[in-house]
N, C-alpha and C positions, 0 to 999 in steps of 0.2 A: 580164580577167574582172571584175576587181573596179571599174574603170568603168561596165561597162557595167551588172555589179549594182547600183551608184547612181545611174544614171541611171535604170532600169527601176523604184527603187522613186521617184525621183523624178516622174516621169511616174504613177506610181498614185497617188502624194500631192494630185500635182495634181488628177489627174482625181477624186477625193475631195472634195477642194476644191469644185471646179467641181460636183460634185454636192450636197454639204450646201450648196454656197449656192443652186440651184436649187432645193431643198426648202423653205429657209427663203423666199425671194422667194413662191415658190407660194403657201406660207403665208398669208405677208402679203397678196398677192392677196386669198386665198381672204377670207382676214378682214375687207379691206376691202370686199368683195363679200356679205354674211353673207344676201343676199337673191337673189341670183341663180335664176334658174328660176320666181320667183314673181312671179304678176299679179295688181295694183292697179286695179282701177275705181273712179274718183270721177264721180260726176252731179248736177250741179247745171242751175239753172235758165236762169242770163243769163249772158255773156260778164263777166266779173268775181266769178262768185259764187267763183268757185275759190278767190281769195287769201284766204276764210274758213281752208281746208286750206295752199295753198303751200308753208308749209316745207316740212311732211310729206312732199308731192308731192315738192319738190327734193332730200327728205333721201330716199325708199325710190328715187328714179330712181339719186342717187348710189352707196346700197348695192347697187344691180346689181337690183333688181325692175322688170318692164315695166309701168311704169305709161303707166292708159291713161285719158284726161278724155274725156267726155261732156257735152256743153252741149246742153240740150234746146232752147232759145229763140233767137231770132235780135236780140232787145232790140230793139225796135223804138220802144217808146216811151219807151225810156233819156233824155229827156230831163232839162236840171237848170238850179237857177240859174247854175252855172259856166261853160256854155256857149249859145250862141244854136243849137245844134244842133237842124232838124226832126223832128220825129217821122216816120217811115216807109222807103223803100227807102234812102235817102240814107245814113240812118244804120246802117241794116243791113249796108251795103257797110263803113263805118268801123268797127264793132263786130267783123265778123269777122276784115278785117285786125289789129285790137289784139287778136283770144284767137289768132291763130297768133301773133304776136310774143310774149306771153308766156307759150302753150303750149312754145316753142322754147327760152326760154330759162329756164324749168323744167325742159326736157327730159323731158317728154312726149310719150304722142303724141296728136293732139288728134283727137273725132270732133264734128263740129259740125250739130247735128239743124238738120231746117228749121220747125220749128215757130212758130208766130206767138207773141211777147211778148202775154202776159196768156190766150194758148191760147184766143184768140177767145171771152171771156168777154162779151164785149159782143152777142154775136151771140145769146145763148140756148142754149138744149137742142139745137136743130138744129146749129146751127153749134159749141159748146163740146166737147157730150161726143163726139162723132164724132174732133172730133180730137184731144182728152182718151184717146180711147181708142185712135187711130193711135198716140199716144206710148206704151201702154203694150206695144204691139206690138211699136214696132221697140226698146224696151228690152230685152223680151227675146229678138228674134233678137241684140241687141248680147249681153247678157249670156250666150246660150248659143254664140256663137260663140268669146267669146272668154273660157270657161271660165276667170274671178276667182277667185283665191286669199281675196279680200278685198275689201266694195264697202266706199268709202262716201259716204253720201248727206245730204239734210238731215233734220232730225229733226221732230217734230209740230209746233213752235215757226216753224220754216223762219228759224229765226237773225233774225229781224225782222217776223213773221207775215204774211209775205209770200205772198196766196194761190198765185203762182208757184213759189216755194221748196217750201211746202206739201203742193201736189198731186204735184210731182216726188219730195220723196221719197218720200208714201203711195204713188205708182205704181211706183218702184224697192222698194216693200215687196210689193207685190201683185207682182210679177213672180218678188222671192226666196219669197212665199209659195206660190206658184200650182204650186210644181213639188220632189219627192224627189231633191235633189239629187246625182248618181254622185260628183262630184266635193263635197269638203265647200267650202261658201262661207261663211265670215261674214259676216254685215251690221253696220255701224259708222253710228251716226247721229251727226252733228258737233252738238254742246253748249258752252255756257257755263255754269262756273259761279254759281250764285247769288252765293256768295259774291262772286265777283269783279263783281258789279254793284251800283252806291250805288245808284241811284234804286228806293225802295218798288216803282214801277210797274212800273220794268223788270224786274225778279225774277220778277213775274208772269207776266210778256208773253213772254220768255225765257229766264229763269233756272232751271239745273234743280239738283239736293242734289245732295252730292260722291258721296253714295251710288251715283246712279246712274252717274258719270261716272268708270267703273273703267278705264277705258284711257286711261292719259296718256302723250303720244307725246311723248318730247322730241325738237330738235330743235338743229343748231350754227347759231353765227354767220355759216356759210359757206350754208347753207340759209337762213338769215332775209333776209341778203344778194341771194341769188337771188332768193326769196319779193320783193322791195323794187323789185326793178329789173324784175321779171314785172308787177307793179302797176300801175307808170308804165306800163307799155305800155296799161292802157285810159286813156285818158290825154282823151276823151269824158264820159269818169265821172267824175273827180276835179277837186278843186281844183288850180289849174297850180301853187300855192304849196306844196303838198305836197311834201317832199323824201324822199327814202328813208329818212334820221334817221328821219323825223316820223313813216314806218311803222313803222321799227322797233325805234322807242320805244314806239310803241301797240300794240305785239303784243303787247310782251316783259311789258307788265301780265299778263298770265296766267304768267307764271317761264318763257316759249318751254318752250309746251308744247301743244298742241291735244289738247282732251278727248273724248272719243268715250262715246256709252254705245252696249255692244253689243248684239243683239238677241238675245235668250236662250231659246230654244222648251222647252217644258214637257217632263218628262224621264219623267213617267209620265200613266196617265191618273187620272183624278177623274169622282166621282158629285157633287159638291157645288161650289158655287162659294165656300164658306166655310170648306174644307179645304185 
């Protein structure tokens, strides 16, 4: 009797065992997953605008968030002095290969609009705002389909006053304005510090006050890493000299942190624009 009483309580020891270490792994799971069930939408303009964001991307796909990238343009007129690259379908074809490679290996999921680089700005009113306003369309069948926890997009600046950047996010803003949302979505506009810019000009051109840039996303080594080797992939756009170091020496000037100022809706009403 008295084996088999030590054997039965050894068998419940164990199975105790086997279960607080199933609770603590869960745990840890859980913990390393602190995002799980929540969606990310980013929209940017051209196949490269992404690695403005990248860690961030690499760091909430890590924490278990489906994040999901939107590229409105097809870059068509991507050209540079780096490369003897044409302007038109040729390059269209290479631009999209390079945003799957480095959607992939972000670990995203990539949606890639078909819109014309510069959104047929050359054409006039007939030909611009027509498809100026198709894009604002299918943003928000994207954004209502795939109910975001969180967008974010470029801010008034477009990170290089780039009328492309520009229009994309005032249209990702018309599209969070346009509608009483069931589900709650914040809007996040991507920003640089002022402070972190020397040149007088540039402060102006892009620079915005820390004031407004209240959400600072840090990010690890193992996301800047990702963020570096997603980069090389438009590899069209850049200098071939560029190493991943090189990026990821140039990010890290902001402390690896991507700033965001949030969009913040008025919380009562007003008779006055001076109150």
């Amino acid at each position: 009797m008295k084996k088999t009483s030590i054997a039965s309580k050894s068998v419940l020891w164990l199975r105790a065992y086997v279960f607080i270490i199933f609770l603590l792994v869960g745990s840890t799971c859980r913990a390393q997953k602190p995002y799980e069930g929540k969606v990310l939408l980013a929209v940017f303009a051209h196949p490269d605008d992404e690695s403005t964001v990248s860690p961030i991307l690499a760091k909430y796909a890590r924490e278990g968030a489906k994040v999901h990238l939107v590229v409105v343009t097809d870059g068509r007129y991507g050209t540079n002095d780096f490369h003897d690259h044409k302007a038109g379908d040729e390059l269209v074809v290479t631009r999209r290969e390079e945003m799957k490679c480095a959607a992939e290996l972000l670990g995203v999921e990539l949606i890639h609009l078909d819109f014309h680089d510069q959104l047929r700005a050359a054409e006039g009113y007939d030909g611009h705002v027509p498809h100026a306003r198709e894009m604002i369309k299918q943003l928000n069948e994207i954004v209502n389909r795939l109910k975001p926890d969180a967008i974010i997009t470029w801010g008034p600046d477009g990170g290089s006053t780039h009328m492309d950047h520009r229009l994309v996010g005032a249209s990702v803003a018309q599209v969070y304005l346009s509608q009483d949302w069931d589900k709650g979505v914040d809007l996040f506009y991507y920003g640089t510090p002022a402070d972190n810019i020397d040149d007088p000009e540039g402060k102006v051109l892009r620079g915005q006050a820390s004031k407004y840039l209240r959400t600072k996303v840090p990010y690890t080594d193992e996301d800047l890493e990702k963020a570096a080797k997603s980069y090389r992939c438009h590899y069209s756009q850049i200098d071939p000299t560029l190493t991943e170091e090189d990026f990821m020496e140039r990010r890290s000037k902001n402390g690896k942190y991507v700033y965001l100022r949030k969009f913040e809706a008025p919380k009562s009403d007003s008779n006055s624009i001076f109150e």
